[in-house]
C-alpha positions as CSV (number, residue, x, y, z in Angstrom):
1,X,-83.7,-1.8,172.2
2,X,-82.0,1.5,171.1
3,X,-77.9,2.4,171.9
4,X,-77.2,5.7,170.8
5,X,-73.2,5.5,169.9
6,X,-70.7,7.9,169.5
7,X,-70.9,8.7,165.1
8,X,-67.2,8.9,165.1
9,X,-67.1,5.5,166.7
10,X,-69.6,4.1,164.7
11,X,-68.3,5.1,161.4
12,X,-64.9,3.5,162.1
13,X,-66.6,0.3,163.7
14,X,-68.6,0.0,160.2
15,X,-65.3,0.4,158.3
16,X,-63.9,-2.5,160.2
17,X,-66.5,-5.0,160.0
18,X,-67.4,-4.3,156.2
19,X,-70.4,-6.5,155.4
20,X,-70.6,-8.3,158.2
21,X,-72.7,-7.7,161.1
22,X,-72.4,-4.5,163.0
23,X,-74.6,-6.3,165.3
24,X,-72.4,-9.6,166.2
25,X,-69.1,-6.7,166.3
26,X,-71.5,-4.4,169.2
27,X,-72.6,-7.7,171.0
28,X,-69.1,-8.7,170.9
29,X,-67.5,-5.6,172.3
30,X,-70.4,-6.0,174.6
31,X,-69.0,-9.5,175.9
32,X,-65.5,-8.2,176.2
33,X,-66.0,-5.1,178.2
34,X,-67.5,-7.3,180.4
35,X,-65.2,-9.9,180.9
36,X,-63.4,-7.0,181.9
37,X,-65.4,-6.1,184.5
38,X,-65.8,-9.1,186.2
39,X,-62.2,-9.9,186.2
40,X,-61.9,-6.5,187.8
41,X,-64.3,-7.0,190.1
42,X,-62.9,-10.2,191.2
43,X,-59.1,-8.5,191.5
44,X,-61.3,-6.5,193.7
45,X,-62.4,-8.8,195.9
46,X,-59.1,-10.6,196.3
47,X,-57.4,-7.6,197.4
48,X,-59.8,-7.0,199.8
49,X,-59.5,-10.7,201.3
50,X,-56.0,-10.1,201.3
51,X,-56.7,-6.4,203.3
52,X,-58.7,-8.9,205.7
53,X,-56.1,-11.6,206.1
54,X,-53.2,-8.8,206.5
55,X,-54.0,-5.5,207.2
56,X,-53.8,-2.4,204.5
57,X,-50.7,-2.5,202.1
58,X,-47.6,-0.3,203.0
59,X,-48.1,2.9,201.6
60,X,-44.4,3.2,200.8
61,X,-44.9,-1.1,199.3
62,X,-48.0,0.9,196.9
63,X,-45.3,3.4,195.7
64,X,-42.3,0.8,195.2
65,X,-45.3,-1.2,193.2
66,X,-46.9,2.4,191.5
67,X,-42.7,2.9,190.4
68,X,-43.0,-0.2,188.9
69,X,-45.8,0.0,186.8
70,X,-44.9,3.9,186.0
71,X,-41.6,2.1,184.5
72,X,-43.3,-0.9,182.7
73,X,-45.3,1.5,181.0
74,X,-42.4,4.3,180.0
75,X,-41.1,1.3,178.3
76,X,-43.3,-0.5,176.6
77,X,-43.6,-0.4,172.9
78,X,-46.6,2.4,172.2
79,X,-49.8,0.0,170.4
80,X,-51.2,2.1,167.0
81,X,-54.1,2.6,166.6
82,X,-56.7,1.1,164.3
């Protein structure tokens, strides 16, 4: 198998991991992004059992909801990077 990877990426990702292997660190992200995507997926799928069960969502319920989140995220402490 050959990945090609982004060199900036790379370089950083061998920084982090030192000796160990670069590898385990790849198949790990691997496993992560998709955990990701399954649970995704599966948000997916529940809100369309929910669109089933009860018709679309209020569009002015999505914008309440979109405020919400809009808000959480002003005020949530910013995550550094690396």
């Amino acid at each position: 198998m050959t990945l090609t990877l982004d060199a900036g990426n790379l370089a950083v990702l061998r920084s982090l991991v030192g000796g160990r292997s670069l590898s385990a660190a790849i198949d790990a992200a691997v496993a992560e992004r998709l955990a990701r995507l399954r649970h995704l997926a599966a948000v997916d799928e529940w809100l369309a059992e929910l669109d089933r069960a009860h018709g679309p969502v209020p569009q002015e319920t999505l914008e309440w909801a979109a405020h919400l989140v809009d808000d959480w995220e002003a005020k949530r402490p910013q995550r550094r990077a690396g």
